[in-house]
N, C-alpha and C positions, 0 to 999 in steps of 0.2 A: 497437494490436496490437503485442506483442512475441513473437519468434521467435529460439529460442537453437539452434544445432547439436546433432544430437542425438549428436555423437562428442564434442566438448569443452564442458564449460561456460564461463563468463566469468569468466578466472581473477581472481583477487586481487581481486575486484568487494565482500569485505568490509573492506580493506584499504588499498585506492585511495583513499580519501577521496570526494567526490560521486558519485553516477551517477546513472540517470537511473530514476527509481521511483516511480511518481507512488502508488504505496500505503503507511499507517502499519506495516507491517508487512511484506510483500513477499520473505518469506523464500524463496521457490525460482522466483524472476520470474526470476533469472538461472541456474538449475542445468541440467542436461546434459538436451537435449532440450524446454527448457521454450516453451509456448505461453500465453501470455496475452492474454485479450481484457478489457478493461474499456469502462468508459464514464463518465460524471461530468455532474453538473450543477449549479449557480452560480446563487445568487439573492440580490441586497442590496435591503433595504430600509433607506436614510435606513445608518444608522449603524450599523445590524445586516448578518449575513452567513451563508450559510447554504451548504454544498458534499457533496453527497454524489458518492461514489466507489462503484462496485463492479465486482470483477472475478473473473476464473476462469484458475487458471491449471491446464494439466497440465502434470506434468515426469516424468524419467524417473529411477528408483531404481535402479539395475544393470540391469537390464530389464524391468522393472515400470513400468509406464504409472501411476501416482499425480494426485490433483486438490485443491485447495482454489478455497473462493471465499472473501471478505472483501470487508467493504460497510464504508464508515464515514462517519459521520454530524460534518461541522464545522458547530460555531455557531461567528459570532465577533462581536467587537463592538468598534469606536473608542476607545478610550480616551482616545487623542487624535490629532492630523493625523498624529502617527509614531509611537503605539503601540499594537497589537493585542491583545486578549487572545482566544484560541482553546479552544473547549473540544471534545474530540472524544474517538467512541464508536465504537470496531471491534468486528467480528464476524467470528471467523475459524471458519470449517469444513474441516476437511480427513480426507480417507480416513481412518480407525483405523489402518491401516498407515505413515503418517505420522510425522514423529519429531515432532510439537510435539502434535497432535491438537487438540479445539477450545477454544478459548479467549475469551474479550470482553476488550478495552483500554479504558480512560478513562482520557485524556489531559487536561491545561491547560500551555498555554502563552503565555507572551509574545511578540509580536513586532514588533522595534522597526525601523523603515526610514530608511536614510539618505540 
């Protein structure tokens, strides 16, 4: 659960470099008034990997109570002891009043550990 003030949002939060967003996408997890609940769940087998995410956020547009939710769907798989390849598939829904509206992602990435 995250909880943002509903007088300021989280300034420079695109800007700052890291924060903390645990969605592929996560565009109003920090804006003025915003509430997000999500949940996730994590299964490996052997050299495979699998993570689903989904959340709901509301936030607030001038005074207008707004919502989206986005689910996304990671496989991933070893490549080797330190490198990962990731393949992931969002689903974003959000109000029509929304400035992005709905959209799907497919992602791949790598990812190497030191």
């Amino acid at each position: 659960y995250i909880k943002i003030d509903d007088d300021a949002a989280f300034p420079g939060w695109t800007s700052s470099g890291e924060t903390i967003d645990p969605f592929e996408e996560g565009d109003y997890i920090y804006a003025k008034g915003a509430e997000t609940i999500y949940m996730g769940v994590s299964k490996s087998f052997g050299d495979l990997s699998a993570t689903l995410l989904h959340g709901r956020t509301e936030f607030l547009s001038g005074t207008t109570k707004l919502d989206m939710d986005e689910t996304t769907l990671w496989a991933g798989y070893a490549l080797s002891k330190n490198l990962n390849a990731n393949l992931g598939y969002t689903v974003v829904n959000e109000t029509t009043a929304a400035t992005h509206g709905d959209y799907n992602q497919l992602n791949l990435t790598l990812a190497y550990k030191f």
